[in-house]
Steps between C-alpha positions, in 0.01 A plus 500: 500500500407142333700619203795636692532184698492275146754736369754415828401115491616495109711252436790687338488721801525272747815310311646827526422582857636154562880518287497895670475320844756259434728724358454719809568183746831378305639882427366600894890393648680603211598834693642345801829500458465903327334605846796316689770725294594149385721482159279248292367365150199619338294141495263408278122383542469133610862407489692775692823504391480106472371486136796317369492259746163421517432479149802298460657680260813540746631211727516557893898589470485750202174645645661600810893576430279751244289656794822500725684706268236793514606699744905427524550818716221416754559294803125389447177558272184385515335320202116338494389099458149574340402805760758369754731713618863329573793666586817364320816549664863575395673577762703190689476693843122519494472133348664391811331718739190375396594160471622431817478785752114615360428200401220494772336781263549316158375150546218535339484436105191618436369202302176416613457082546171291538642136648161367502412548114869516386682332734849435329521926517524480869897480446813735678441731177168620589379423885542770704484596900496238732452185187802616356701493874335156583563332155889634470598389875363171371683474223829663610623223700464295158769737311763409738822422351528203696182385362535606147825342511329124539335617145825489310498167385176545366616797319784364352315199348337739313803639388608204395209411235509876412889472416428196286219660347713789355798292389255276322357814320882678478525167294291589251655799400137727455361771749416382774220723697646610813178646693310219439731256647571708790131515587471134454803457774340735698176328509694115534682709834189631624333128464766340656608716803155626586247245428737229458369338181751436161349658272740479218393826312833503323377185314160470521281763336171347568560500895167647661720668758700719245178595309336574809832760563496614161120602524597685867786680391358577113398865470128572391232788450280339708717470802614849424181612481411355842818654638384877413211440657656409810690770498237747351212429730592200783135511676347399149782281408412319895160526443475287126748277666680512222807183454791673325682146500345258270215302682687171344827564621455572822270170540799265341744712744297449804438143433851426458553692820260261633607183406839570579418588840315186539786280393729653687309492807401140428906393464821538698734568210584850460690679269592801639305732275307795533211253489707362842513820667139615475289149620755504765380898547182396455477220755749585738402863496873614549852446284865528701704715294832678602370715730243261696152390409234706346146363592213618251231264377486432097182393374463365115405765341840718652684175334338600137521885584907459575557262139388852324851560602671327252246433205491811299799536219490861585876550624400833659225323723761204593735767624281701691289209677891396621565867633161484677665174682756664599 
């Protein structure tokens, strides 16, 4: 019996039992969509059908116009996120029905969030139920064309230094890199129409704010890594309150946050800014917008969560955070 019982507790056997029980728990889904008569990719263990994406050997775009073009004669087809099973659509009519008339049924994301270890993830992206309600009817109100219409000017001096910028650069007659300035006008935008500070990214390449965007939106193992987890197993990923943002970043982001609410609150002059809109939120606990006033109450941390909007360079994110306003 002794010698039995060494022979299970080897070491080699137990690695084994271990990788065979992991294998099990990440391959256990993998015939969901098969049992639901479901057309679908065979996925692979610990990516999915992600792989590309995740080990960054594809960018967002090319990862999924590839996927999309899998099934061209299916109105849907399901696909898995690490041993997630999503269902990837095709068909406009069923895009719309569950966009607007199911919608009720499809709120969710399935993204798990922990705001009190990582609290710049509790964004529109991922909060779900009754957060995600509360935090867009606050922030609705902000999105008003009225309202984004006081925001122009601030926009267009922007432009201006951006304009400037490239026919300094057209000047020179070399390459000029596209992408990289566009992220840098992105980020001066952002600065200036949400937290109302010039940051100048366009000229200044040792601003804290741009590196502090550049480290948010910068792809990395490690945050990937984090990211399967949460999607993998959610109760461990809760339970080592893990912080898929970097710990640094969101500090500088939260104390800008802070000391711009501060000044704001401690001055008359407004700007009419996003920055604007949410103290007002935030104190006032309603906005007026075209249809009448919409009374929620917006603490600090929903002022840092809703900035999320606008900080990644991920064009895919910006779009679908704005289709989540609508």
């Amino acid at each position: 019996m002794l010698e039995l019982l060494k022979e299970f507790l080897d070491p080699f056997l137990l690695i084994g039992l271990f990788f065979g029980i992991l294998y099990f728990y990440f391959t256990a889904t993998f015939n969901f969509w098969e049992n639901l008569c479901v057309p679908f990719k065979k996925p692979t263990v610990l990516v999915g059908n992600f792989g590309p994406l995740l080990l960054f050997r594809k960018s967002q775009p090319e990862g999924v116009k590839e996927m999309y073009e899998w099934f061209k004669n299916e109105r849907f087809f399901g696909v898995f996120r690490v041993r997630s099973p999503i269902l990837i659509l095709r068909d406009p009519d069923l895009v719309k029905s569950i966009c607007v008339k199911d919608f009720v049924c499809f709120a969710n994301r399935g993204i798990p969030t922990n705001n009190s270890q990582d609290p710049l993830s509790g964004h529109l992206f991922n909060l779900e139920g009754r957060k995600w309600k509360g935090l867009r009817s606050k922030l609705t109100p902000t999105f008003s064309s009225g309202k984004l219409k006081r925001m122009f000017y601030l926009l267009a001096e922007c432009s201006e230094e951006f304009r400037k910028l490239i026919n300094k650069a057209c000047e020179g007659k070399t390459a000029v890199e596209v992408r990289e300035l566009a992220a840098k006008f992105t980020i001066d935008v952002i600065g200036s129409c949400a937290f109302g500070i010039q940051i100048n990214a366009l000229t200044d390449e040792d601003s804290e704010f741009h590196r502090a965007a550049k480290k948010l939106s910068r792809p990395s193992y490690k945050a990937t890594l984090w990211r399967m987890l949460r999607t993998a197993m959610p109760k461990l990923y809760k339970f080592l309150s893990v912080q898929v943002i970097d710990p640094e970043v969101t500090m500088f982001f939260k104390n800008v946050v802070s000391q711009m609410i501060k000044q704001r609150e401690s001055c008359d002059q407004r700007r009419h800014d996003f920055m604007d809109l949410l103290v007002e939120l935030k104190n006032k606990g309603s906005l007026e917008n075209e249809i009448g006033s919409v009374s929620q109450t917006l603490n600090e941390e929903d002022v840092q969560a809703a900035k999320e909007i606008g900080k990644s360079n991920n064009d895919d994110k910006r779009i679908l955070c704005c289709n989540a306003l609508r």
